[in-house]
C-alpha positions in Angstrom: -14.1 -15.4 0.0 -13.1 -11.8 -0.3 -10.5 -10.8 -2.7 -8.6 -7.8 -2.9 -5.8 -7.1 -5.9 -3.1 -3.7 -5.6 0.2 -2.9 -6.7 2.9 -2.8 -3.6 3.0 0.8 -3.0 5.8 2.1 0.1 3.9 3.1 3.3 0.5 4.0 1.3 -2.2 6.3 2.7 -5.3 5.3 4.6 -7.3 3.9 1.7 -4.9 1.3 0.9 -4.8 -0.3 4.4 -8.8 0.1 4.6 -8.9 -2.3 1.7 -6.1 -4.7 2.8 -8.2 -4.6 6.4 -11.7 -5.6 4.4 -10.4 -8.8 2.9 -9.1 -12.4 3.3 -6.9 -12.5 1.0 -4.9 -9.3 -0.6 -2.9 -10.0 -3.5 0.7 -7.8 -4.1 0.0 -7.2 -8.3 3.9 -7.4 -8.8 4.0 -8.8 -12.1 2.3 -5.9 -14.0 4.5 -2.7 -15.2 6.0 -0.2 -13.5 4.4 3.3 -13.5 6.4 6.2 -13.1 5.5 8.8 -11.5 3.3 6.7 -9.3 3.1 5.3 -5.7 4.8 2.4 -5.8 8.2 3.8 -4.3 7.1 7.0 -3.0 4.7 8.6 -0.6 4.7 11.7 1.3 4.8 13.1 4.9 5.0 16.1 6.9 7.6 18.2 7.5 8.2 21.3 8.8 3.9 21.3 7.9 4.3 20.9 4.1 4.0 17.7 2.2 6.8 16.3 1.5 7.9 13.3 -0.8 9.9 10.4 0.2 10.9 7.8 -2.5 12.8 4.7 -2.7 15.7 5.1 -5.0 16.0 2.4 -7.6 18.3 0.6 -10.1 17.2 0.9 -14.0 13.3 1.7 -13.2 11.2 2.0 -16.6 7.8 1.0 -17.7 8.2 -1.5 -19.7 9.6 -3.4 -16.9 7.5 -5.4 -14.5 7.6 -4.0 -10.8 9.1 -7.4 -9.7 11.8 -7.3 -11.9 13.2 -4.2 -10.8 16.1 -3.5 -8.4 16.6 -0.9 -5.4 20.1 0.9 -5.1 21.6 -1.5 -2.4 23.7 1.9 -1.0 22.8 2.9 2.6 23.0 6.4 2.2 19.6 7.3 0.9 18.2 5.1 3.8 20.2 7.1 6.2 19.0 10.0 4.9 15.5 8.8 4.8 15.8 7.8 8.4 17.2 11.1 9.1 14.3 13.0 7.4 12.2 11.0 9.3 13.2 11.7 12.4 13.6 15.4 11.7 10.0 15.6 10.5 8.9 12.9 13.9 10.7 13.2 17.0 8.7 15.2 18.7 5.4 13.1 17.9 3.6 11.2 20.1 4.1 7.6 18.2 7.6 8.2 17.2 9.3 6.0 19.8 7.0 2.7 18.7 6.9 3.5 15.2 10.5 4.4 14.5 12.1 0.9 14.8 9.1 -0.6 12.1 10.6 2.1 9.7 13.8 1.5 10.4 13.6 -1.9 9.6 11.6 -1.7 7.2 13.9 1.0 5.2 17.3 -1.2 6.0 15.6 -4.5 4.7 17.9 -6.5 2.9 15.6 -7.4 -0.3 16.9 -6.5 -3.1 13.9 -6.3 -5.5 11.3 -3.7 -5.5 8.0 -6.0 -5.2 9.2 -7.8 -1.9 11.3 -4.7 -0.5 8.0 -2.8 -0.1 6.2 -5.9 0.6 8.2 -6.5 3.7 6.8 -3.1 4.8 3.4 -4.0 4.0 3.9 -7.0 6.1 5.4 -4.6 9.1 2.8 -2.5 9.1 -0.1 -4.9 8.9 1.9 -6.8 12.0 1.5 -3.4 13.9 -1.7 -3.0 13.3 -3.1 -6.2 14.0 -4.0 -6.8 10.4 -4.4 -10.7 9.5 -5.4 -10.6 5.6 -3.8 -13.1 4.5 -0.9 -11.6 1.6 -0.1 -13.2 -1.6 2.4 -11.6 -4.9 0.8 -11.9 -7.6 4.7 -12.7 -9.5 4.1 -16.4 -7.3 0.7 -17.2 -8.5 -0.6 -19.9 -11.0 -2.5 -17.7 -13.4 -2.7 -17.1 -17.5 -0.4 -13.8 -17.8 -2.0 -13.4 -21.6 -4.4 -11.6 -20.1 -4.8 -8.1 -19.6 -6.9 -5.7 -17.7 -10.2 -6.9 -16.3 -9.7 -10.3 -17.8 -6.9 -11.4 -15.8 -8.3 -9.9 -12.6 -11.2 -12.2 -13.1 -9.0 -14.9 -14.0 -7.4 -14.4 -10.7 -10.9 -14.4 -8.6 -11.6 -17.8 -10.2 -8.2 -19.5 -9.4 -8.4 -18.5 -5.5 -12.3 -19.2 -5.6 -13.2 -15.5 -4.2 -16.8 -14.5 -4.8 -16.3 -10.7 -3.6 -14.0 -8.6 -5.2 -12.7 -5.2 -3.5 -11.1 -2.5 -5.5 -10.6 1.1 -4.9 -13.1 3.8 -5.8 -10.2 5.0 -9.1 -11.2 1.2 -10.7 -14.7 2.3 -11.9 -13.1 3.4 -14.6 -12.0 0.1 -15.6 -14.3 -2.6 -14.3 -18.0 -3.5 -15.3 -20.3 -4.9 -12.2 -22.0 -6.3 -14.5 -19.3 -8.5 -15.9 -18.4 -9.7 -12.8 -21.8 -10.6 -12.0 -21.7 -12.6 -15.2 -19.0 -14.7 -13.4 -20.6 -14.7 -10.0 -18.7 -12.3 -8.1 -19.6 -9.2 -6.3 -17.4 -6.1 -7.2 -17.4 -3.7 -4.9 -15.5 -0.4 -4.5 -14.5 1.2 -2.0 -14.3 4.9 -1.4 -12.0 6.2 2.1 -13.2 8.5 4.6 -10.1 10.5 5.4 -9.4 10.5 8.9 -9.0 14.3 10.6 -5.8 14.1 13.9 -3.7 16.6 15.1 -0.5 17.1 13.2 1.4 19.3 16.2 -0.4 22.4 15.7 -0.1 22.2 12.2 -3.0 23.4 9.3 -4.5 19.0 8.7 -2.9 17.6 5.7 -5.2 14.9 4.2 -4.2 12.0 2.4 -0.6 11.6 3.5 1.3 8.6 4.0 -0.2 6.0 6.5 3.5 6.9 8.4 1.9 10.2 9.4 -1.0 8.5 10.6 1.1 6.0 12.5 3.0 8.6 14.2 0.2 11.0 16.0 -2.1 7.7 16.7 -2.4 4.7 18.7 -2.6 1.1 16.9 -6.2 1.1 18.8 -7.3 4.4 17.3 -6.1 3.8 13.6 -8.1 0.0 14.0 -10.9 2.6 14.0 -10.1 4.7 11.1 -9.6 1.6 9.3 -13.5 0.6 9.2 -14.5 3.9 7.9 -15.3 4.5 4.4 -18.2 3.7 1.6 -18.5 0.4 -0.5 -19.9 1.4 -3.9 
């Protein structure tokens, strides 16, 4: 069985969803801190042809609190306002009218935690693009939470019975093939091939948001951008 392991990050780029695509199962990491200054509520898109940032606005965010145990502001405004940004930055493109309700939805969801607020989107977009990994949070899993790091990754692999383990290409850093071999799984990374679309007649922005993606291609075309990258 394939395994892949992330934290929930809000409408992620490319690479995320080429991962989530490769696996069986894909496990939300929600019971693991908080980074600031990360992805995990924020992403960017384009407007205007600059990259700009979108967040989620939360309720007492820190690190030394576990992503599932923090809270989004329940007020609507900053989801208008996102909406609205949105829409400004979108109307004109040629996806907007199919991807707009997914975003709205996904924006006005009435979960009140972090981890399954921006798991719902996961879910939304996976749905759109005919992605059936199945999705697990971490925060509902049997497991030994004394571990840290590698260890409890590879405590993880054992419990679901995955022989293949998928990160992404930034986890060399922090994994050894060879003692994952030693417990007879396969690690593999995976590097992205950044797709190349028209943005309007905009300068190409890499690396943004899979929203921007969404926008200026068909669920057929981004199926195909989903298969292309490197396993390391």
């Amino acid at each position: 069985m394939k395994l892949g392991i992330m934290q929930p990050y809000f409408f992620p780029y490319i690479g995320f969803w080429q991962l989530l695509n490769l696996v069986d199962e894909y496990i939300i990491y929600d019971d693991v801190n908080f980074i600031k200054g990360g992805w995990i509520n924020r992403n960017r898109i384009l407007v205007r042809g600059t990259p700009q940032y979108f967040n989620i606005q939360m309720q007492g965010a820190s690190s030394f609190k576990k992503i599932s145990d923090i809270s989004i502001n329940p007020l609507p405004i900053w989801r208008k306002k996102l909406l609205s940004t949105l829409t400004m930055a979108y109307k004109n493109a040629p996806y907007y009218d199919d991807v707009f309700p997914i975003l709205e939805d996904s924006i006005f969801c009435k979960e009140s935690q972090l981890s399954t607020y921006v798991s719902n989107s996961i879910r939304a977009v996976c749905t759109y693009l005919q992605i059936e990994t199945k999705l697990l949070l971490s925060s509902e899993l049997e497991q030994n939470r004394s571990l840290r790091g590698q260890d409890r990754i590879l405590d993880i692999c054992k419990r679901l019975k995955a022989d293949h383990y998928y990160n992404a290409i930034g986890g060399q850093q922090l994994y050894s093939k060879n003692v994952f071999q030693q417990n007879r799984i396969e690690l593999h990374f995976l590097k992205p091939h950044l797709p190349t679309y028209p943005q309007f007649k905009n300068e190409f922005i890499p690396a943004l948001s899979i929203i921007d993606i969404m926008m200026f291609n068909s669920p057929r075309e981004i199926q195909a951008m989903l298969g292309d990258y490197e396993l390391l």
